[in-house]
PyMOL Python script that loads the backbone (N, CA, C, O; Angstrom):
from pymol import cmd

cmd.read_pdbstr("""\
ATOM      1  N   UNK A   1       4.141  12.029 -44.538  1.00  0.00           N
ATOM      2  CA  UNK A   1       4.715  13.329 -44.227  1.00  0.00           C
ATOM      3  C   UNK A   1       4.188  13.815 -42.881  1.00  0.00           C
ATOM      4  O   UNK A   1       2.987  13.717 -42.629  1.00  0.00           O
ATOM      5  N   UNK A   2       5.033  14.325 -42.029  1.00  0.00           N
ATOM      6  CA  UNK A   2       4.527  15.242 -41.005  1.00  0.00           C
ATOM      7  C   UNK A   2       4.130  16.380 -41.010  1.00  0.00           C
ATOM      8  O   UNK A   2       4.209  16.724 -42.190  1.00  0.00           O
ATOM      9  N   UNK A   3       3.747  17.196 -40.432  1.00  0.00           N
ATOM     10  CA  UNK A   3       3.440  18.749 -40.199  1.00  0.00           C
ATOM     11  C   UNK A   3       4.561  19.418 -39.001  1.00  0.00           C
ATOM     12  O   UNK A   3       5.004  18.968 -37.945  1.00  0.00           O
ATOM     13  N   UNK A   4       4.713  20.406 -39.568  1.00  0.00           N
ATOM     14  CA  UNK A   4       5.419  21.093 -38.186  1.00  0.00           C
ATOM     15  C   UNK A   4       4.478  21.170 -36.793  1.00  0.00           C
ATOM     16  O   UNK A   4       3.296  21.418 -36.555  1.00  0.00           O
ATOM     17  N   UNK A   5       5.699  20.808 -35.991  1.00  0.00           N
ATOM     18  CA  UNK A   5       5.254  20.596 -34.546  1.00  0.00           C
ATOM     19  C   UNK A   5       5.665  22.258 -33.684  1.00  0.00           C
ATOM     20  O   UNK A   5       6.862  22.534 -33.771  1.00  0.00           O
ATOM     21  N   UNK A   6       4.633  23.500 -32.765  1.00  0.00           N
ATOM     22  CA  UNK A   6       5.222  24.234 -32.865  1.00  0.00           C
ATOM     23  C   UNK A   6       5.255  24.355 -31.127  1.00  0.00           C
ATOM     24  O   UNK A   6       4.217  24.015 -30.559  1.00  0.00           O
ATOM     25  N   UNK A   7       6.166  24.726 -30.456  1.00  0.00           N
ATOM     26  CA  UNK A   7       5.870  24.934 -29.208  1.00  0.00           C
ATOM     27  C   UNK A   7       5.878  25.773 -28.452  1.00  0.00           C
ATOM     28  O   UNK A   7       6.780  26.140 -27.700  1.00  0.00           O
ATOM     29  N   UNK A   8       4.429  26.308 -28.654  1.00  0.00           N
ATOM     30  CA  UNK A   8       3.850  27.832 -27.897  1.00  0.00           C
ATOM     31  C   UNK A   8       5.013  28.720 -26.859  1.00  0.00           C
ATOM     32  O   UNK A   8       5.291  29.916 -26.945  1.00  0.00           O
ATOM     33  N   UNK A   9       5.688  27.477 -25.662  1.00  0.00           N
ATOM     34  CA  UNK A   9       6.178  28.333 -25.012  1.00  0.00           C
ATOM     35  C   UNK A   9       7.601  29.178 -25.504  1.00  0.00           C
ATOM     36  O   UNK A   9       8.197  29.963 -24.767  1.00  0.00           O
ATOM     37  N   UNK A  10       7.971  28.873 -26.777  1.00  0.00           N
ATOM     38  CA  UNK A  10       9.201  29.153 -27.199  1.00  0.00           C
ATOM     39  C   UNK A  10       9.187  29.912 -28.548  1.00  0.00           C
ATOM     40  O   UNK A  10      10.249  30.285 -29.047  1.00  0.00           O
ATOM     41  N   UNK A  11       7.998  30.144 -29.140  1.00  0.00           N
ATOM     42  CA  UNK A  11       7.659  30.458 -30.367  1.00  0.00           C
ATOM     43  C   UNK A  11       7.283  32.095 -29.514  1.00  0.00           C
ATOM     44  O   UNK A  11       6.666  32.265 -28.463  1.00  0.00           O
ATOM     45  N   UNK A  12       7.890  33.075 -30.386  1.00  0.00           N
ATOM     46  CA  UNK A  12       7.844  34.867 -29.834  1.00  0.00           C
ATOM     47  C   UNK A  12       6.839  35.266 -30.859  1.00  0.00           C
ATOM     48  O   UNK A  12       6.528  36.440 -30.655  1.00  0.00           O
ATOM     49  N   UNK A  13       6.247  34.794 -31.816  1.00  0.00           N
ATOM     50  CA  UNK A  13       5.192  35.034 -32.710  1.00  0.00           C
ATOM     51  C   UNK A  13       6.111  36.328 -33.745  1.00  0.00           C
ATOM     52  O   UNK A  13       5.685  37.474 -33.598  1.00  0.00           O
ATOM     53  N   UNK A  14       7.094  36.174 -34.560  1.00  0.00           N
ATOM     54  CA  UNK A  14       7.473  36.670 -34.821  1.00  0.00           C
ATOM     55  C   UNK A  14       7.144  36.575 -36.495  1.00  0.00           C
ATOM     56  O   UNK A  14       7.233  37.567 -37.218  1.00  0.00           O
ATOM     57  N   UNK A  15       6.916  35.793 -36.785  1.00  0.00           N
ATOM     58  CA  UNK A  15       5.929  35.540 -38.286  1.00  0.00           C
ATOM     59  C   UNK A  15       7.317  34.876 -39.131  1.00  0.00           C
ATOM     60  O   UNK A  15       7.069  33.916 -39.859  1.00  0.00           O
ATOM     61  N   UNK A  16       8.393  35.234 -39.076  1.00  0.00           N
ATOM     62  CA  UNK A  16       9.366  34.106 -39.712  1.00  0.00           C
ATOM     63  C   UNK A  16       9.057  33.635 -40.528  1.00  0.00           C
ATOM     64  O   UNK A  16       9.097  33.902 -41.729  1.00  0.00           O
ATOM     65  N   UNK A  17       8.495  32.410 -39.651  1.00  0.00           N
ATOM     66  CA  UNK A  17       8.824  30.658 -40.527  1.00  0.00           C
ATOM     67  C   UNK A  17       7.324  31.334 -41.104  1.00  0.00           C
ATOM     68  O   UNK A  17       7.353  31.014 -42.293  1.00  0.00           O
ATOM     69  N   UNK A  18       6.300  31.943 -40.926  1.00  0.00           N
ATOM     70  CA  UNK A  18       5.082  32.447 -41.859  1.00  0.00           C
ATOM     71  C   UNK A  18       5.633  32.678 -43.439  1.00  0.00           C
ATOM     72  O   UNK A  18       5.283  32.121 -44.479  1.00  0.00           O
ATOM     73  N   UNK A  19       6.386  33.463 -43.254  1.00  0.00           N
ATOM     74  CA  UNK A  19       7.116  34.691 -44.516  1.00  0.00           C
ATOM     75  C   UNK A  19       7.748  33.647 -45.303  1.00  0.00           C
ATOM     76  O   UNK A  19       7.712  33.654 -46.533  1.00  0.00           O
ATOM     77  N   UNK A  20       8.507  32.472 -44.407  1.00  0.00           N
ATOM     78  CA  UNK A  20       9.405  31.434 -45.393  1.00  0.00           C
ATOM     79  C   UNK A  20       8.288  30.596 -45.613  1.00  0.00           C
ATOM     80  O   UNK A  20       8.245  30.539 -46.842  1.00  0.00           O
ATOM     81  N   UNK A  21       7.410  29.948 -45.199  1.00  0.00           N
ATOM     82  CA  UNK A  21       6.571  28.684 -46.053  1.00  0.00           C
ATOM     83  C   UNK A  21       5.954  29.621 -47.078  1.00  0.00           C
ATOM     84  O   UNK A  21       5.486  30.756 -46.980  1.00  0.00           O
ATOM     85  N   UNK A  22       6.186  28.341 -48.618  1.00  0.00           N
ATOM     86  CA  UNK A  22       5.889  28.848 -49.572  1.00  0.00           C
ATOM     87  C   UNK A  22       4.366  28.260 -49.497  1.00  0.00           C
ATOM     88  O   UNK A  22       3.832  28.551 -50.568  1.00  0.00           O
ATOM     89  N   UNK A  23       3.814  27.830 -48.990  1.00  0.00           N
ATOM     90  CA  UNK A  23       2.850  26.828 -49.184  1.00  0.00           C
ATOM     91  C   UNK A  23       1.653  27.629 -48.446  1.00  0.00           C
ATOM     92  O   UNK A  23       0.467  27.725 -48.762  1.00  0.00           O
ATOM     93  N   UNK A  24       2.428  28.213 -47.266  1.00  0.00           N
ATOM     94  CA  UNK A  24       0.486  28.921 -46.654  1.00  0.00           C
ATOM     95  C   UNK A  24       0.292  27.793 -45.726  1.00  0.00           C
ATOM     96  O   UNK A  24      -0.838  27.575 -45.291  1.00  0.00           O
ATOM     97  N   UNK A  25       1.271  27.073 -45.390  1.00  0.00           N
ATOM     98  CA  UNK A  25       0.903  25.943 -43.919  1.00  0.00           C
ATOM     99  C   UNK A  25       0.531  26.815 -42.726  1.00  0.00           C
ATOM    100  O   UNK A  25      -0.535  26.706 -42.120  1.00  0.00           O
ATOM    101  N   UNK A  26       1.573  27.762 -42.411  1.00  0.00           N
ATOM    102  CA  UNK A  26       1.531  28.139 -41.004  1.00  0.00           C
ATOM    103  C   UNK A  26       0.534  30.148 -40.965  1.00  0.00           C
ATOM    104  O   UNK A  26       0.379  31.080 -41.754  1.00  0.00           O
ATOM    105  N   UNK A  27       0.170  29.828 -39.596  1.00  0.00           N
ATOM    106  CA  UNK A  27      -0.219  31.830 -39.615  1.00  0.00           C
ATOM    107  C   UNK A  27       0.029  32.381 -38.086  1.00  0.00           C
ATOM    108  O   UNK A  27       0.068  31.645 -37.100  1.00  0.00           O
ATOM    109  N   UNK A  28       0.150  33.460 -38.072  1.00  0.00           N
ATOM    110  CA  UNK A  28       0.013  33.757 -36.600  1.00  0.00           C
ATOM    111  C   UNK A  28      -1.276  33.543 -36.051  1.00  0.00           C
ATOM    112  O   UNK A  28      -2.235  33.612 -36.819  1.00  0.00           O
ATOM    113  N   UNK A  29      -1.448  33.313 -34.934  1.00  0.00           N
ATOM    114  CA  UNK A  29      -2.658  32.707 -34.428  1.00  0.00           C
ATOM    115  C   UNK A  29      -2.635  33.566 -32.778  1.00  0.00           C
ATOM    116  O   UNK A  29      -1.827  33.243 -31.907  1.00  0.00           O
ATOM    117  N   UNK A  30      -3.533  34.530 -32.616  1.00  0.00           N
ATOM    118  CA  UNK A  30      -2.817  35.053 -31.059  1.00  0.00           C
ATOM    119  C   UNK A  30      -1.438  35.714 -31.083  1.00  0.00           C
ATOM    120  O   UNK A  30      -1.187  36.737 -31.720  1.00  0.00           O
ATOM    121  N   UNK A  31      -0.610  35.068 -30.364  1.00  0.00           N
ATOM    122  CA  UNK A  31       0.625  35.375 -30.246  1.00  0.00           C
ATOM    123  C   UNK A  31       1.407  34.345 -30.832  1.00  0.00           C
ATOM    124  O   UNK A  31       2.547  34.678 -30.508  1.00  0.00           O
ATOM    125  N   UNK A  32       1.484  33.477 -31.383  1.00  0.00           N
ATOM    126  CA  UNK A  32       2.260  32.683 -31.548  1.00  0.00           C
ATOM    127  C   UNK A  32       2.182  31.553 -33.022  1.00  0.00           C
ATOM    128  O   UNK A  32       1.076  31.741 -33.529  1.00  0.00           O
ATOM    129  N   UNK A  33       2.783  30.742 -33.639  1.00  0.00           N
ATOM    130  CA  UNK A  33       2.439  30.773 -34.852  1.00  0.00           C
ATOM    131  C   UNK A  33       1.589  29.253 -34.818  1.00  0.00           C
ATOM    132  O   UNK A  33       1.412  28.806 -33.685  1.00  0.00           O
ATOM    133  N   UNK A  34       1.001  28.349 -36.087  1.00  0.00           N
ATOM    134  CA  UNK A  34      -0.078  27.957 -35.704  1.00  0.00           C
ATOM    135  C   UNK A  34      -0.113  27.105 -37.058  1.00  0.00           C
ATOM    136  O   UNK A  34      -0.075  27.745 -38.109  1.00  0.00           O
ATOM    137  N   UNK A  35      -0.172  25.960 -37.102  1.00  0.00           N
ATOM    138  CA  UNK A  35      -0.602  24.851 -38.225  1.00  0.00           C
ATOM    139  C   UNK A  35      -2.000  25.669 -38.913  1.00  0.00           C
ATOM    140  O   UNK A  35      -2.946  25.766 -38.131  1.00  0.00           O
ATOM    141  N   UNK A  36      -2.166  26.154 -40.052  1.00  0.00           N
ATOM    142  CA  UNK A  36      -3.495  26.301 -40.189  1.00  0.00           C
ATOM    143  C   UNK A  36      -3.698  26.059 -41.796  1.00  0.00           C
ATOM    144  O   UNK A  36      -4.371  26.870 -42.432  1.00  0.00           O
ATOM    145  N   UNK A  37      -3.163  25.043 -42.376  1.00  0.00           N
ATOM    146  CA  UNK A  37      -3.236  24.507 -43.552  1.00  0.00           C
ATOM    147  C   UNK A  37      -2.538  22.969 -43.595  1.00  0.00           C
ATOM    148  O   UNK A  37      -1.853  22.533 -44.521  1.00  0.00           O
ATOM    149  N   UNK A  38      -2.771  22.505 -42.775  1.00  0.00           N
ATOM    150  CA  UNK A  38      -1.777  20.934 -43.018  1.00  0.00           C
ATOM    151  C   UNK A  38      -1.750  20.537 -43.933  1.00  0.00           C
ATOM    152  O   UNK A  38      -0.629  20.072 -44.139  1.00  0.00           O
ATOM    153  N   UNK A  39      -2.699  20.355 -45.116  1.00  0.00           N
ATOM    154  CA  UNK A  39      -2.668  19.257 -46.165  1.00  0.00           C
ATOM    155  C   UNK A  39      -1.703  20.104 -47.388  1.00  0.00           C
ATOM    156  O   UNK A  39      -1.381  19.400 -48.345  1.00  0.00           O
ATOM    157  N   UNK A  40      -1.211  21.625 -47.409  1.00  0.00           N
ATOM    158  CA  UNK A  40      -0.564  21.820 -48.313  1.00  0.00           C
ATOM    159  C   UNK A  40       1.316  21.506 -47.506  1.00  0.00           C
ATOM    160  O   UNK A  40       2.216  21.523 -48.346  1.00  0.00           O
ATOM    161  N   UNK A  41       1.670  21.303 -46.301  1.00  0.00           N
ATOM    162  CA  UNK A  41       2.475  21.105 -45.941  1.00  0.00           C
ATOM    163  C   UNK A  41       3.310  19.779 -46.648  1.00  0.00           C
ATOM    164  O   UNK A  41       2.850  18.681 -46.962  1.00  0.00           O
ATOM    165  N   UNK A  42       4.306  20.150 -46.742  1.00  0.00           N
ATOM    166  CA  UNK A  42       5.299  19.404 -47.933  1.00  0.00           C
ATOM    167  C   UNK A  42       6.988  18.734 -46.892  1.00  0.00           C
ATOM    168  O   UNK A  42       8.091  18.276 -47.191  1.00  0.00           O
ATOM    169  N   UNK A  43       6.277  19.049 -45.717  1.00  0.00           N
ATOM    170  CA  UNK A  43       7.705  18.849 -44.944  1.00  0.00           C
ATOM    171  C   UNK A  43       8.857  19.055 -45.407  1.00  0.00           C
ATOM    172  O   UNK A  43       9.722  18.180 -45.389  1.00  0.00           O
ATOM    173  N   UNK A  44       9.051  20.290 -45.911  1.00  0.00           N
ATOM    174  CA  UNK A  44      10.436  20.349 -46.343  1.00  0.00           C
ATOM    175  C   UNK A  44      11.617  20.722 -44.959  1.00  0.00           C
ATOM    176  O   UNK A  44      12.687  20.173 -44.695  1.00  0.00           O
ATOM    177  N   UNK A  45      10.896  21.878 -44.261  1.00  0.00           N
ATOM    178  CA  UNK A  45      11.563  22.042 -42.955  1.00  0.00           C
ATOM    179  C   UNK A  45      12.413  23.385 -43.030  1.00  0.00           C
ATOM    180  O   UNK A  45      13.402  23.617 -42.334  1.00  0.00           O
ATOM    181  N   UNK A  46      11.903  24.174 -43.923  1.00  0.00           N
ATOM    182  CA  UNK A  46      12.050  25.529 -44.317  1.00  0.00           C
ATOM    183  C   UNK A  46      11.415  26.347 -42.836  1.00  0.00           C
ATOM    184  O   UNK A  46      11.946  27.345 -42.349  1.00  0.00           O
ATOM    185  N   UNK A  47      10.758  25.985 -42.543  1.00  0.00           N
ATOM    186  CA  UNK A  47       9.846  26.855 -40.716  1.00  0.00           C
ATOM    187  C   UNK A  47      11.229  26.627 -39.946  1.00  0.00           C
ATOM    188  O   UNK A  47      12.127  27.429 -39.688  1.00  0.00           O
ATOM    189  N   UNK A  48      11.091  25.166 -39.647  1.00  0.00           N
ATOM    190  CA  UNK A  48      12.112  24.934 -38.618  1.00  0.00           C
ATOM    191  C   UNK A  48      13.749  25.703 -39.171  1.00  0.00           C
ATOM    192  O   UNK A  48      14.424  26.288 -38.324  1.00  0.00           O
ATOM    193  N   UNK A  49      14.032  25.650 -40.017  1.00  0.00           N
ATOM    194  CA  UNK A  49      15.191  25.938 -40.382  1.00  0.00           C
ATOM    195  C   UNK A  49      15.807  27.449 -40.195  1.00  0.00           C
ATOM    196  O   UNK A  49      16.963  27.811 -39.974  1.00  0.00           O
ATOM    197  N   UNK A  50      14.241  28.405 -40.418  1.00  0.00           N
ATOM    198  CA  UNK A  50      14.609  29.595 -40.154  1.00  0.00           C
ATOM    199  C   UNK A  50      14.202  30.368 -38.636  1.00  0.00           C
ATOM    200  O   UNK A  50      14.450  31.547 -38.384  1.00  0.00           O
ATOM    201  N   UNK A  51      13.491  29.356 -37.671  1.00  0.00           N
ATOM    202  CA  UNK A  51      12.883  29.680 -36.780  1.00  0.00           C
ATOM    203  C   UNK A  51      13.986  30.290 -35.707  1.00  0.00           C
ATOM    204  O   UNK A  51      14.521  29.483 -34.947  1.00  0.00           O
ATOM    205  N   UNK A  52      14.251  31.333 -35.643  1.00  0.00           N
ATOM    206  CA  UNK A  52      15.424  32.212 -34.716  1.00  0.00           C
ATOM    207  C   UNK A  52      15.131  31.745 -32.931  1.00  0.00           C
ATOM    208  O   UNK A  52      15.823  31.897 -31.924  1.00  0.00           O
ATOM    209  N   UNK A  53      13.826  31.152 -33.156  1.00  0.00           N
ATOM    210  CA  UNK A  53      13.580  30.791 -31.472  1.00  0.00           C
ATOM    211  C   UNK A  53      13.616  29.147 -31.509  1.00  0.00           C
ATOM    212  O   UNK A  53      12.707  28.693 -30.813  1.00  0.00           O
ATOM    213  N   UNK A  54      14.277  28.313 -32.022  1.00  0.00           N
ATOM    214  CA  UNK A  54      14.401  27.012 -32.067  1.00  0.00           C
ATOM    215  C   UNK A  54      12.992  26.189 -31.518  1.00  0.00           C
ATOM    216  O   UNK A  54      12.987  25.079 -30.986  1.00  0.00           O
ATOM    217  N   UNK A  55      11.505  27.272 -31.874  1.00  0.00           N
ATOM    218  CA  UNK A  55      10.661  26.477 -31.337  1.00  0.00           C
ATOM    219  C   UNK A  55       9.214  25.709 -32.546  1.00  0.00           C
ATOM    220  O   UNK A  55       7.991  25.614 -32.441  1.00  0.00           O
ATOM    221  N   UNK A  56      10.144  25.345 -33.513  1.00  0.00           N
ATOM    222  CA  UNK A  56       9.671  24.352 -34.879  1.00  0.00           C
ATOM    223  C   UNK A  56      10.211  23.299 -34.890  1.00  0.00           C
ATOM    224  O   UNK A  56      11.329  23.361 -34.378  1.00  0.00           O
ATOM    225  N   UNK A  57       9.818  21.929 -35.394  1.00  0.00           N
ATOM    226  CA  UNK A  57      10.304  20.786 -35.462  1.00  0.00           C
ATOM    227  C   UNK A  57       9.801  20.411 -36.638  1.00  0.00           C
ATOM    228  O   UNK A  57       8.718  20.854 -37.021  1.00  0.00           O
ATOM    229  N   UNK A  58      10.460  19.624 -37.295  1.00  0.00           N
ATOM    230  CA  UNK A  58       9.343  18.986 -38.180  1.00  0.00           C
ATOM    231  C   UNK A  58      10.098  17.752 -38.242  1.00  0.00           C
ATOM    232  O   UNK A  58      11.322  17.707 -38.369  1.00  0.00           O
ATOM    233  N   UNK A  59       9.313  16.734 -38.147  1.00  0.00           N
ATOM    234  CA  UNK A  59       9.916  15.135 -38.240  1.00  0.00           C
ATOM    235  C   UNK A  59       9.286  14.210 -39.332  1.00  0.00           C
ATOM    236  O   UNK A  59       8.360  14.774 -39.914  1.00  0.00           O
ATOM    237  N   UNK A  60       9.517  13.062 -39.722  1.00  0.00           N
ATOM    238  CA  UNK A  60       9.559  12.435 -40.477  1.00  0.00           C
ATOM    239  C   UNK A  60       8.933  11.101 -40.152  1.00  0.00           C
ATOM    240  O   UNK A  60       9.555  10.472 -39.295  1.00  0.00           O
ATOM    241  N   UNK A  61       7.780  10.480 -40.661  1.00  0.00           N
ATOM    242  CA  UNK A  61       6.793  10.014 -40.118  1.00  0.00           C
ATOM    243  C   UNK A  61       7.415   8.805 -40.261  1.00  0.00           C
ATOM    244  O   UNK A  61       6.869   7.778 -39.859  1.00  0.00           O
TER     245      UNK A  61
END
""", "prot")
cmd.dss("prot")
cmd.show_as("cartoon", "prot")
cmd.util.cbc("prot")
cmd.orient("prot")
């Protein structure tokens, strides 16, 4: 499984994809959002899916 990939310059720290992982993978971190639980990450792709700034990925190892 992968982890979401997030990319600072495109991510508005808007907490989103926070509010949608059920899991507690991601947090705001600063301004912007932030891997801070990898091992409960389930790659489903619920972050990326709702991310309004197209700046989540999540890929498939």
């Amino acid at each position: 499984m992968s982890t979401p990939e997030i990319d600072a310059d495109e991510c508005s720290g808007c907490g989103i994809c926070v509010d949608t992982c059920e899991n507690e993978v991601l947090d705001i971190v600063g301004s912007t959002a932030a891997v801070v639980n990898e091992d409960s990450c389930t790659s489903c792709g619920s972050c990326a899916e709702e991310c309004p700034m197209g700046a989540i990925t999540v890929e498939e190892e």
